[in-house]
VOMI-832119 format. One record per residue (C-alpha): x, y negated, z negated; residue number from 1. Coordinates in steps of 0.5 Angstrom, whole numbers. Layout:
VOMI-832119
- px; py; pz; nr
- X; Y; Z; NUM
...
//
This chain:
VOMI-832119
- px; py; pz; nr
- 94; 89; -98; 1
- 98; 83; -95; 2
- 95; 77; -96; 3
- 96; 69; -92; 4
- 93; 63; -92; 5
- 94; 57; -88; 6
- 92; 49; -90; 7
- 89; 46; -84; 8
- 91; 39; -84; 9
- 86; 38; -78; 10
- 80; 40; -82; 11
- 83; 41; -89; 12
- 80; 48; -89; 13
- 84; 53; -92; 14
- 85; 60; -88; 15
- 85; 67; -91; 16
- 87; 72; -89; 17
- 88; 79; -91; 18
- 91; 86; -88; 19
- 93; 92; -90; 20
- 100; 94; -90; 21
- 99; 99; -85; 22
- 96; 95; -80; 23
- 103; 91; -80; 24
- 108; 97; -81; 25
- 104; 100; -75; 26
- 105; 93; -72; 27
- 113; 92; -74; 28
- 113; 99; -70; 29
- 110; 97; -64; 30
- 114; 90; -63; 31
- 120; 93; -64; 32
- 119; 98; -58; 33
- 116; 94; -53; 34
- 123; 90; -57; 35
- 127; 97; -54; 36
- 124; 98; -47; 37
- 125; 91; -45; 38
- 131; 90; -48; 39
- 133; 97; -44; 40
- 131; 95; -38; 41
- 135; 88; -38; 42
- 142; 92; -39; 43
- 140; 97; -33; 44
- 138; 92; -29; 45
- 144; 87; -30; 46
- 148; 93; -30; 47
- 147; 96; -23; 48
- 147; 89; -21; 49
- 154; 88; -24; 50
- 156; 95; -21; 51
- 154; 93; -13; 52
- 157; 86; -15; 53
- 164; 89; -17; 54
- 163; 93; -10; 55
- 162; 88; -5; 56
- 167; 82; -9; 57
- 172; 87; -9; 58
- 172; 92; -2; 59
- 176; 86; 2; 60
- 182; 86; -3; 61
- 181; 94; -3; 62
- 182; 94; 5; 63
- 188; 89; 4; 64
- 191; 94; -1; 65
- 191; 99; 3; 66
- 192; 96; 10; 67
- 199; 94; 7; 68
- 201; 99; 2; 69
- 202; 103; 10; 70
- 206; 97; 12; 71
- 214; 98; 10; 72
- 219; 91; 9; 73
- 225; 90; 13; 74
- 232; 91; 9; 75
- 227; 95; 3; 76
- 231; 101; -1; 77
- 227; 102; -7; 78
- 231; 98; -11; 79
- 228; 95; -17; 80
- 226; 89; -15; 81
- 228; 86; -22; 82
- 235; 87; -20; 83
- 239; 83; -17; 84
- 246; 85; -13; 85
//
């Protein structure tokens, strides 16, 4: 048995309470699903929206990647760009 009590300072009455251990073990288990599932939600949540975010901000500089990766510059001859003649 798990036993508590509380001091009023409203009434100075002393509260007691007394429950078995395995009312609060099965207590404990069950705020600590609800604890799980939430916390599961919230990641799926933020995660799919951190992916449909990640797509839609960067699809404009993929379509400039890929608009200029075609376009060849005047005087190029695949040199390394470091180097210096």
């Amino acid at each position: 048995m798990g036993v508590t009590y509380v001091h009023s300072p409203y009434n100075g009455w002393n509260y007691v309470s007394v429950v078995s251990i395995n009312d609060i073990t099965q207590q404990s288990r069950k705020i600590a699903w609800i604890t799980f599932i939430a916390c599961t939600i919230i990641f799926l949540i933020v995660g799919l929206i951190a992916f449909y975010g990640d797509r839609k901000m960067y699809s404009p500089i993929k379509r400039l990647f890929e608009f200029t990766k075609d376009i060849e510059v005047e005087g190029s001859d695949d040199k390394d760009e470091s180097a210096f003649d």
